[in-house]
C-alpha positions in Angstrom: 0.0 0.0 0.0 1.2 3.5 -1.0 2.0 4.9 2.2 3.1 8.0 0.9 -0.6 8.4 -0.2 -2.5 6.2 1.3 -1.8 7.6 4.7 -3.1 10.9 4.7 -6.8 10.9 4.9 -5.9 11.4 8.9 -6.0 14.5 8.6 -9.8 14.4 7.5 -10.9 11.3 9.2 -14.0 12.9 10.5 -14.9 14.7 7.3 -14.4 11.3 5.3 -16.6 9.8 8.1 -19.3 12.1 8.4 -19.8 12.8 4.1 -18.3 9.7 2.5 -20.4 7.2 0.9 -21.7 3.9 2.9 -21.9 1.2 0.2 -25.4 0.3 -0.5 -26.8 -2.5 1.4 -27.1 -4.5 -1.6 -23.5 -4.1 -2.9 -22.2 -5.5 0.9 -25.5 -8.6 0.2 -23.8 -9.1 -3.7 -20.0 -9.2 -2.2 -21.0 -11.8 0.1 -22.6 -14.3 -1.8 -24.9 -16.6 -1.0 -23.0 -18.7 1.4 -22.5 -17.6 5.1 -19.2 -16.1 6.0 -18.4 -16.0 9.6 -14.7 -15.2 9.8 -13.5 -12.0 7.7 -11.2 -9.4 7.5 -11.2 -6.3 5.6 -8.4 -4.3 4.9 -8.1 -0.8 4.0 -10.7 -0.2 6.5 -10.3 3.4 6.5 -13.0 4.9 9.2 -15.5 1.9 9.1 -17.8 3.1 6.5 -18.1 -0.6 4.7 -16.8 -2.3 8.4 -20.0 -1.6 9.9 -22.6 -3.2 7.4 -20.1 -5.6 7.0 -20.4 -6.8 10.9 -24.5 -6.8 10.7 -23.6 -9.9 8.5 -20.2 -11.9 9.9 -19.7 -13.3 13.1 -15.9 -12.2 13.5 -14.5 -8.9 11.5 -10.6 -7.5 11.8 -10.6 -4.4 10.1 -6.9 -3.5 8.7 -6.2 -0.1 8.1 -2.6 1.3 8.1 -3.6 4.9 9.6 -4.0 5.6 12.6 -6.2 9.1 13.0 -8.7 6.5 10.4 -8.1 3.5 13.0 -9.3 5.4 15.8 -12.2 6.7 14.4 -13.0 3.2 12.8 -12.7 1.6 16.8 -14.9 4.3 18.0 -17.7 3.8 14.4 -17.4 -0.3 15.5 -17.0 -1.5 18.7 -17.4 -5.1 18.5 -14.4 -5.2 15.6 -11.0 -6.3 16.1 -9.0 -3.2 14.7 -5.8 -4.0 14.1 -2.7 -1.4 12.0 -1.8 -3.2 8.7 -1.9 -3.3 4.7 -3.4 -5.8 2.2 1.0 -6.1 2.0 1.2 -7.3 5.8 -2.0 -9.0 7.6 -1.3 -9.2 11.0 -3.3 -12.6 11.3 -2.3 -16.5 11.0 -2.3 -18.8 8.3 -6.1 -20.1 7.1 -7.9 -17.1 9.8 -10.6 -15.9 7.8 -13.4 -17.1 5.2 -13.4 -14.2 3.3 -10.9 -10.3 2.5 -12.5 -7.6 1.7 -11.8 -4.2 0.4 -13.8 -1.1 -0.5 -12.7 1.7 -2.2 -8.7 1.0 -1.2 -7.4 -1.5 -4.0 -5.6 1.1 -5.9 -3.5 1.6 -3.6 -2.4 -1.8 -3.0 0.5 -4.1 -5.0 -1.4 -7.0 -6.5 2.0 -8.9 -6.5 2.3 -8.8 -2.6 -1.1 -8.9 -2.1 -2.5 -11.5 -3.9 -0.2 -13.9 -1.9 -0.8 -12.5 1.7 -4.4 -12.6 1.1 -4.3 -16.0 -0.3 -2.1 -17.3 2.8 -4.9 -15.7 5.7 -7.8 -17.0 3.6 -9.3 -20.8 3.9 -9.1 -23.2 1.0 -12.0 -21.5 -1.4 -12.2 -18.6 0.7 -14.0 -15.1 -0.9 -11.8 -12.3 -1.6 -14.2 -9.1 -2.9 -13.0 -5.9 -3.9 -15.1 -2.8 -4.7 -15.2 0.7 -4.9 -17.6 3.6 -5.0 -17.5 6.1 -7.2 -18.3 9.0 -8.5 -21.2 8.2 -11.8 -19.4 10.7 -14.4 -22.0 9.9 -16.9 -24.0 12.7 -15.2 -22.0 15.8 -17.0 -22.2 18.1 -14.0 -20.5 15.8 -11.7 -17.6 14.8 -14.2 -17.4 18.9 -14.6 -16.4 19.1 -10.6 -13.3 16.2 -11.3 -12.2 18.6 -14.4 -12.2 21.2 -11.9 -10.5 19.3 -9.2 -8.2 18.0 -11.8 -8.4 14.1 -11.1 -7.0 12.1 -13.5 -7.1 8.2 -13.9 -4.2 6.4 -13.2 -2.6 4.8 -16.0 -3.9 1.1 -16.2 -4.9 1.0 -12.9 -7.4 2.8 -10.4 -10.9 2.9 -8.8 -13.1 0.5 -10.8 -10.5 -2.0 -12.0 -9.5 -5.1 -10.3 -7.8 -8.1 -12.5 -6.4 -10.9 -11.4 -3.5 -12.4 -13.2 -3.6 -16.5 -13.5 -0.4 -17.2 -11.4 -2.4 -14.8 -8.4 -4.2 -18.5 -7.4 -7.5 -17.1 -7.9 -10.5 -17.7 -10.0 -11.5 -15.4 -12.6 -13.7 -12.7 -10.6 -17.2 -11.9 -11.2 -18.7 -8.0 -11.5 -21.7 -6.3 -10.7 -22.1 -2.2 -10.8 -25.3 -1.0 -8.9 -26.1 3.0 -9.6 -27.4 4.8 -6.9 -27.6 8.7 -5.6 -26.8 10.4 -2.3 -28.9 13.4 -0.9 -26.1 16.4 -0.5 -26.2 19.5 0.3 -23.8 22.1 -1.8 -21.9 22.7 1.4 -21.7 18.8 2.4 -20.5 18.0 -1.5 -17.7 20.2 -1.7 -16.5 19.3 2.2 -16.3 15.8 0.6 -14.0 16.5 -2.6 -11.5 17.7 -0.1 -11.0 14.1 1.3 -10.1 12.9 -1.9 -6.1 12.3 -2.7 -5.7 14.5 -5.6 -7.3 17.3 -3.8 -5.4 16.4 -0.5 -2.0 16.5 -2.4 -2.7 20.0 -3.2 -1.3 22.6 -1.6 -3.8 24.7 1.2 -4.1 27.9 -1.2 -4.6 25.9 -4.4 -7.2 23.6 -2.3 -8.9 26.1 -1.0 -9.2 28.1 -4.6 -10.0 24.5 -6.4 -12.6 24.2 -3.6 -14.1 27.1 -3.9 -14.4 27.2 -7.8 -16.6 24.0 -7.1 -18.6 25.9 -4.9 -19.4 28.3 -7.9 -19.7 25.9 -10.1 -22.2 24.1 -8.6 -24.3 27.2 -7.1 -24.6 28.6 -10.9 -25.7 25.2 -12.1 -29.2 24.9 -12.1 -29.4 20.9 -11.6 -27.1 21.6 -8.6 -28.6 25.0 -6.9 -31.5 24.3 -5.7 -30.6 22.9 -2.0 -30.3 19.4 -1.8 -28.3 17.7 -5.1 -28.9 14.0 -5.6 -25.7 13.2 -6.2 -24.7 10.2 -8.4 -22.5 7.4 -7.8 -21.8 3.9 -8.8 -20.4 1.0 -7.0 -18.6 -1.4 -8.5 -18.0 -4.9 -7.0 -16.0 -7.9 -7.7 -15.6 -11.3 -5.9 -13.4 -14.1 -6.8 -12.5 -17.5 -4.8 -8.9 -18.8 -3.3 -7.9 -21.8 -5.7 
């Protein structure tokens, strides 16, 4: 895991937690499968937001996450989780402990070659991995207009939405399902959340605060977006493959 990167939503832990996304129940049901996981761990737990659905539905969760400002806020979202510092690089849990890893919204910023393994060595024989992300729906032209603003690019070959898994990784070939969805947000509550993201983050606290606040004109002079609440759109994509 990138820990130049993936390390500094800290500093926003509450923001993430009070305006990020919770995955849809249905994504967390489609993850899942039909079989019944008890044992599980997901990593890249970041403040709990897919921890805590997760736990209505297993017995036993650890919750990785490599941050600490996040870990302490994702102890204090889920109480009856084992929170424990870590990367999908490193699990801090034996040989053959879990039925099923999961991730949400943290993949890109893991390396497939260590992780693949690690995962593989934690999980049961057949054991679930699942990996999704939600996202931003940039089919809707107004919100792909705030990510020209904020200037997010993809990443080349890899990022949010793609998860492949090379034949020598020990898993089966995964299975997808995207479910579309929208968010009730205020104009206020929308831009607060664009701050948590990296490639605003990375920027520095002039520039952010300028990039923020052309948002914030942006999307009071656009009339789907000024008239109080915004349904905002987003997609989440999921994938779930098996240990060979």
């Amino acid at each position: 895991m990138d820990s130049a990167s993936g390390t500094r939503f800290g500093s926003v832990a509450q923001t993430y937690h009070r305006l990020r996304p919770t995955p849809p129940p249905a994504t967390v049901d489609w993850l899942l499968g039909a079989d019944p996981v008890r044992t599980a761990v997901e990593f890249g737990a970041g403040t709990g937001l897919f921890t805590a659905p997760l736990a209505e539905r297993v017995r036993t969760v650890y919750a990785v996450e490599p941050d600490a400002l996040m870990r302490a806020r994702l102890a204090a979202h889920c109480p009856g989780v084992t929170v424990l510092d870590g990367t999908a690089e490193y699990l801090p849990l034996g040989d053959g402990t879990v039925e099923a890893a999961l991730c949400h919204s943290a993949w890109h910023w893991v390396d497939p070659a260590r992780a693949f393994g690690e995962i593989a060595r934690v999980l049961v024989p057949g054991g679930l991995l699942a990996v999704s992300w939600t996202m931003p729906d940039r089919r809707v032209g107004w919100r792909a207009k705030l990510d020209e603003i904020t200037g997010r690019t993809g990443a080349p070959g890899r990022g949010p939405g793609r998860f492949d898994v090379p034949p020598e990784a020990g898993f089966a070939s995964p299975e997808q399902f995207t479910y579309p969805w929208t968010m009730r947000m205020t104009v206020d509550d929308l831009v607060a959340s664009l701050g948590t993201y990296d490639h605003v983050l990375g920027l520095s606290e002039m520039d952010r605060t300028v990039v923020l606040e052309n948002c914030r004109t942006y999307l009071n002079g656009n009339p789907a977006t000024s008239r109080g609440i915004i349904e905002v759109p987003f997609r989440t994509a999921c994938f779930r493959t098996h240990r060979l």
